[in-house]
KOLROPA-620547 format. One record per atom (N, C-alpha, C): residue in one letter; x, y, z. Coordinates in steps of 0.02 Angstrom, whole numbers, plus 50000, padded with zeros to 5 digits. Example, Ala and Ser with C-alpha at 12.3 -4.5 7.8 and 13.67 -1.06 7.14 Angstrom:
BEGIN
A506604971650390;A506154977550390;A506604983550390;S506424988850354;S506844994750357;S506455000250394;
END
This chain:
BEGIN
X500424994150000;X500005000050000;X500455006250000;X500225011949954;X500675016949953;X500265022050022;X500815025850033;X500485030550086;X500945038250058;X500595040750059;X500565046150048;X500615055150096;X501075057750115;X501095063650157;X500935069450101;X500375073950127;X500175079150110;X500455086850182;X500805090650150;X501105094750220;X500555100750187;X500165105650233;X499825109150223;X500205116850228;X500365119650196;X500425128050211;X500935130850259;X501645125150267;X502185127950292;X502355132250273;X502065137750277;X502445144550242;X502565148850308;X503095154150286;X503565157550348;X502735162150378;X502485165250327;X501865167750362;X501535165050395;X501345158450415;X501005154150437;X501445152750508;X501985153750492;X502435149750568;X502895157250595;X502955160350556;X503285167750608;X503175173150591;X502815174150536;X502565178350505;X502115184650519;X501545186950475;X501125189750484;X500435186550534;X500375180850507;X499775174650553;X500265169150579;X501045172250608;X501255167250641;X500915166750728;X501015160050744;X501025158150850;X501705155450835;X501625154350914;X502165149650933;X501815143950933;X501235141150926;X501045134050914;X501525130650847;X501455136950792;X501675134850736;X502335134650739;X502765139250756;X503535137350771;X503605130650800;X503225128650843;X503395122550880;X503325116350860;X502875116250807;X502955109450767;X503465110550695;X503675114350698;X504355114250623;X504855107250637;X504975106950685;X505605100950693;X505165093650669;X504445093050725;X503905085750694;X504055087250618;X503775091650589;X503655090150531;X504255090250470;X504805095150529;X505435091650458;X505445082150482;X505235080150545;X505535072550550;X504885069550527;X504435070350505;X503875065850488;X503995067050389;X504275072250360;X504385072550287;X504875066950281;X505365067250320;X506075062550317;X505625055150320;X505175055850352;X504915046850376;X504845045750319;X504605047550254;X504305045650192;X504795046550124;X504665042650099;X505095044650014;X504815048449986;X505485053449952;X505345060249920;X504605061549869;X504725056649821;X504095054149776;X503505054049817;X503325052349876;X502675052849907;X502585059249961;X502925064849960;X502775069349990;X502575076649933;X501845077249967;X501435081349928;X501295090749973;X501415096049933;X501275102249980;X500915102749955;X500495108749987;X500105115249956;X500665123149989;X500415125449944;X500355135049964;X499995139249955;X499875141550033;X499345145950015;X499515153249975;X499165155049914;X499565159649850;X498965165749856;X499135169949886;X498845176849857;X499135182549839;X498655185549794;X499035191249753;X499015198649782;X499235204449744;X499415210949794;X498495212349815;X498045211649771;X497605212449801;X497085209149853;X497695204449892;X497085199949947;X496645203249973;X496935210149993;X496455214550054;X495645216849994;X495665216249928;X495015216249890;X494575210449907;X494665205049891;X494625199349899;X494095197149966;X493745191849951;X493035188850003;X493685187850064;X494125184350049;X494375181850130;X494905189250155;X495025193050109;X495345199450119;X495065202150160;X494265202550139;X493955207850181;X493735204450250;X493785197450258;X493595195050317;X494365194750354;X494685191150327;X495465191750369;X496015196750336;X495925201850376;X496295209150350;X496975208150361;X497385201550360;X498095202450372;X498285199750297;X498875204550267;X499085202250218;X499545196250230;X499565191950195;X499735184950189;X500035181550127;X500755179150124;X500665173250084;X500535175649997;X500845181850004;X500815186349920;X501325183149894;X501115178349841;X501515175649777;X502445179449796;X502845176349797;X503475179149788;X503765184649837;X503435182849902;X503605185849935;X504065180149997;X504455185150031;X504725180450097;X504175173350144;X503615180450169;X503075173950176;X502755167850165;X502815170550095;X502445166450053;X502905159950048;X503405157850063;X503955152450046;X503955147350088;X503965140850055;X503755136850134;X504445137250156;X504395135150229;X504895135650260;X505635132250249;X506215136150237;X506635133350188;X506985124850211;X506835122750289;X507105118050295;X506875112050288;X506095114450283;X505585109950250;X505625108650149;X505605114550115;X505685115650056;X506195112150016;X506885109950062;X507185106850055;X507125100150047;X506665097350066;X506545091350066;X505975090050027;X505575094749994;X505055092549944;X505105092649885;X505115089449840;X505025092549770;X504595095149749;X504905102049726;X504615107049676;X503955107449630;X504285099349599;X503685098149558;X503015094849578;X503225092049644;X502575090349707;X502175096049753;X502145100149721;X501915107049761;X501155110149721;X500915111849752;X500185114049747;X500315123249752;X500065127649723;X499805133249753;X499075132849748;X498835136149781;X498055136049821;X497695143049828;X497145147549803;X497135152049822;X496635152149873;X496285148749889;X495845148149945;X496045140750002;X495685140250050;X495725133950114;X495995127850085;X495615126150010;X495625119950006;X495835118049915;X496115113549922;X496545112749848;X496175110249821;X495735109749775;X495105106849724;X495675104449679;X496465106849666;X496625103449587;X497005097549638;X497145098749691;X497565091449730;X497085085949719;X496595087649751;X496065082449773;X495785080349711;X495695083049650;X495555081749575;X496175074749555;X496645078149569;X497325073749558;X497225067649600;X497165068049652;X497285062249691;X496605058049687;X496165058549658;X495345054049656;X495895051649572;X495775056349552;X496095052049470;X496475045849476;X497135050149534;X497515043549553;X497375036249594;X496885039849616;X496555031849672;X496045028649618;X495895031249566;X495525026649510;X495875022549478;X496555023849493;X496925020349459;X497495014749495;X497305014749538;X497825010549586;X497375005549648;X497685000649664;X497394997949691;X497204999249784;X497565001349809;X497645005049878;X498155008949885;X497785016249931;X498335020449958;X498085024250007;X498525026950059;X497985031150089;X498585037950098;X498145041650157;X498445050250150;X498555053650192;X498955055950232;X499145058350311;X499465065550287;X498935070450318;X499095075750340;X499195078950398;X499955083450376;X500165088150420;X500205096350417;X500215099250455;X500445108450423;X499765112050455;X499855117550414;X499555123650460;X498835126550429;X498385132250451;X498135127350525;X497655122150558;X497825120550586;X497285114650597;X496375116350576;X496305122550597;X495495123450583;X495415129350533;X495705130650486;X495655130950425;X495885127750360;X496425125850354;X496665125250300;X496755116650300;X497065114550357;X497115108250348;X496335102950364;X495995107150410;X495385102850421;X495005105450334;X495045109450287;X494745111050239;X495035106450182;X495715103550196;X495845099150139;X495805091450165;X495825091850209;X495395085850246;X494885082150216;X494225086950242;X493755086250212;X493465084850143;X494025090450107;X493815088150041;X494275082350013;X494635078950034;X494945074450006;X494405069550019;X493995068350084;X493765061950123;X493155065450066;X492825068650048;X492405070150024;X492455065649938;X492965068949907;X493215065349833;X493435057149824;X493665055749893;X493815048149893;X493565045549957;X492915043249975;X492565040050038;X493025034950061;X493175031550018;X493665024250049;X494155025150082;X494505029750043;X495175032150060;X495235033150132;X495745029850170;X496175032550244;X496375036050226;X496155042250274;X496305047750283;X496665049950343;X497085049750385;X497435053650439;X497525059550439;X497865062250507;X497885067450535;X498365066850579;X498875071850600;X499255068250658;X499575075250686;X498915075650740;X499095081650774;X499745082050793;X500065081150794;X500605082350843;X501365086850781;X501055087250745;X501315089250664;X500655094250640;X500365098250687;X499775102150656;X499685108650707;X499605113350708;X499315120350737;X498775123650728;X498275124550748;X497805130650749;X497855138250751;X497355138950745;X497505148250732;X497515149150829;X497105145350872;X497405144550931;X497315138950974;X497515135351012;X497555130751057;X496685127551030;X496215132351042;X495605128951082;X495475127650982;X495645131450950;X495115129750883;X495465122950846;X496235120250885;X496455116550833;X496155110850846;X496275108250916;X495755103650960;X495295103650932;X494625108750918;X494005109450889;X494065105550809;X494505108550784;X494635102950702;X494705099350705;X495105095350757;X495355087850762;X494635083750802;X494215085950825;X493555083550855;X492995082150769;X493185089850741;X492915090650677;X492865084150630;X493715081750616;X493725078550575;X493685070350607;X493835070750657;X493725064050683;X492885061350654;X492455065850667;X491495064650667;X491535064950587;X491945066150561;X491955065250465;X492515058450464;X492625054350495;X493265046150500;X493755047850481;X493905053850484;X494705055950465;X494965055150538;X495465048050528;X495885047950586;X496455052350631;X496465053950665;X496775057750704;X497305053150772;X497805054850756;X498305053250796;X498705057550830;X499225055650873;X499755059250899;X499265067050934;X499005066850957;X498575072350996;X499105075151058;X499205080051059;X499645083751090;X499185087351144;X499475088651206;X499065093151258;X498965099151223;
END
């Protein structure tokens, strides 16, 4: 069975940034050692990609912090992570949830006999519980994981709240951290 790591939105904005915590600094080391657990070929990103005009924009006008502008410092996943992904395994995303990943990966599970999909990255109750969902959504069969302990929220109480989230949708959840 192939297994598959999807890392969600390691970008410097996300972990020290503009929408950085220290939740998110604190899982950088899990998640450089959980990329290493897997072969290069099966580790999948996203980025979250917006342009100079986010602050126009539906989620602009709801989350007024600029973020994650195409070619900027922020915007870069984090270089000690980046290092270890290939380039050509990378997603940009302009909203929560990657519709062309999850397009890709139903294509690919039509075509193979078993695999499943463990996500990590940032944050737990947006972005990663949003590609979550839609993956478990495009492929029902599919194992799906989660493994908190490689995941952050925008804060303590909402990441917990996603990981409750996705558990009541059978997306497994592991490694649960206080």
């Amino acid at each position: 069975m192939r297994k598959l790591l999807i890392v969600i939105d390691m970008q410097n904005d996300f972990i020290d940034g503009s929408l950085g915590t220290a939740e998110a600094v604190a899982i950088v080391d899990a998640v450089r050692e959980k990329i290493r657990s897997y072969p290069p070929e099966d580790v999948i990103a996203t980025m979250d990609t917006h342009g100079a005009d986010y602050l126009q924009t539906q989620e602009g006008r709801n989350l007024p912090v600029v973020h994650c502008v195409k070619g900027t410092d922020g915007w870069q996943i984090r270089p000690e992570l980046a290092a270890l992904i290939d380039p050509a395994n990378v997603y940009e995303k302009p909203t929560f949830g990657c519709t062309e990943l999850a397009e890709d990966l139903k294509d690919y599970y039509e075509n193979v006999e078993d695999f499943e999909l463990e996500l990590v990255g940032l944050c737990t109750d947006i972005c990663v519980v949003s590609n979550a969902l839609l993956l478990k959504a495009a492929m029902p069969e599919v194992r799906i994981c989660v493994d908190a302990r490689c995941c952050a929220g925008v804060t303590p109480a909402k990441h917990l709240a996603a990981l409750e989230t996705m558990r009541s949708c059978q997306i497994e959840v592991k490694g649960v951290r206080p």
